[in-house]
C-alpha positions in Angstrom: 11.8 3.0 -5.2 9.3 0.7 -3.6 6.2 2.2 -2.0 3.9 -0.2 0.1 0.2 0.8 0.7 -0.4 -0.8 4.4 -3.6 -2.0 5.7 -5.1 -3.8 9.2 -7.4 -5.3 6.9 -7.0 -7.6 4.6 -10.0 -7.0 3.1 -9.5 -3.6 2.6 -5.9 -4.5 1.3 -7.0 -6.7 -1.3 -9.8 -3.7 -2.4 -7.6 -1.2 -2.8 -5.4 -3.3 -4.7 -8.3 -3.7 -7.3 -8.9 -0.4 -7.5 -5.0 0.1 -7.6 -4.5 -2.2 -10.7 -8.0 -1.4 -12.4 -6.5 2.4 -12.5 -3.9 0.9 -15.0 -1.0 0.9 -13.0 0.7 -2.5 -11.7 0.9 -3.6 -7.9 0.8 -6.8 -6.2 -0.2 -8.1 -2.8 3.3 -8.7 -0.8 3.9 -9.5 3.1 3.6 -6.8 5.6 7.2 -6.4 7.0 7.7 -5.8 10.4 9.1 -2.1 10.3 5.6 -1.6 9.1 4.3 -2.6 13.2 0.8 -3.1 11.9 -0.8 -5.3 9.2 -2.8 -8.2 8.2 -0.1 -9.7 6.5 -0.5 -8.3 3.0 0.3 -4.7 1.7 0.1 -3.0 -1.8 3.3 -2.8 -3.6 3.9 -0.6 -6.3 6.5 1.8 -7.5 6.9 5.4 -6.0 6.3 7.1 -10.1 2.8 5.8 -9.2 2.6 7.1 -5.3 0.1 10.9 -6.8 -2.4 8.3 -8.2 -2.3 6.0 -5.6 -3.0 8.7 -2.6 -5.6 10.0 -5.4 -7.3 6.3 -5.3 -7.2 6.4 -1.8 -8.6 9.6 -0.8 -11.9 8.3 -2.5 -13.3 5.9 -0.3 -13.2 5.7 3.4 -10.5 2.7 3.8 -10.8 3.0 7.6 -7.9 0.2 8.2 -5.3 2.3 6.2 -2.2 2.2 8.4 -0.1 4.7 5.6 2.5 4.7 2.8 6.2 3.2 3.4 9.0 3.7 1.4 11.8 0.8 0.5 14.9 1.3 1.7 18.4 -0.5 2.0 17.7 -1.6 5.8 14.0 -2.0 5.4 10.8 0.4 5.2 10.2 3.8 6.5 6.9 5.5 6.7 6.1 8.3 4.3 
C-alpha cells in the first residue's frame, strides 16, 4: 500500500522528503489529494513497509506543519 506523509508546508514537505530519501528508502513529492483537507499541494509518498522508519524520521525534528500519515485506498486516502 501507499502511505502519504502530509504537510501545510511545503517547505517542511520537501525537508522531510530529504531526510526521507537520505535514510535510504525511496519517496517522491506527489499532489496533496483532497481527502487529505489540508496541504500545500505536495505530500511524501512512499510505501507502507517503510511507514516504522518514516514516523522514526519524523519524531526527530519538530515538523510543526505535519498534518499526519494517510493510507491509499481503492476510493482515495484515509488517515492513519
Amino acid at each position: 500500500m501507499t502511505i502519504l506523509a502530509v504537510f501545510r508546508s511545503r517547505a517542511q514537505t520537501l525537508g522531510y522528503l530529504a531526510e526521507v530519501r537520505a535514510a535510504g528508502f525511496p519517496a517522491q513529492a506527489v499532489s496533496t489529494p483532497k481527502e487529505a483537507g489540508v496541504g500545500c499541494g505536495i505530500s511524501a509518498k512512499f510505501e507502507e513497509r517503510f511507514l516504522p522508519r518514516a514516523r522514526a524520521l519524523l519524531a526527530r525534528r519538530s515538523y510543526t506543519s505535519f498534518a499526519g500519515f494517510f493510507r491509499a485506498t481503492k476510493g482515495g486516502y484515509i488517515p492513519l
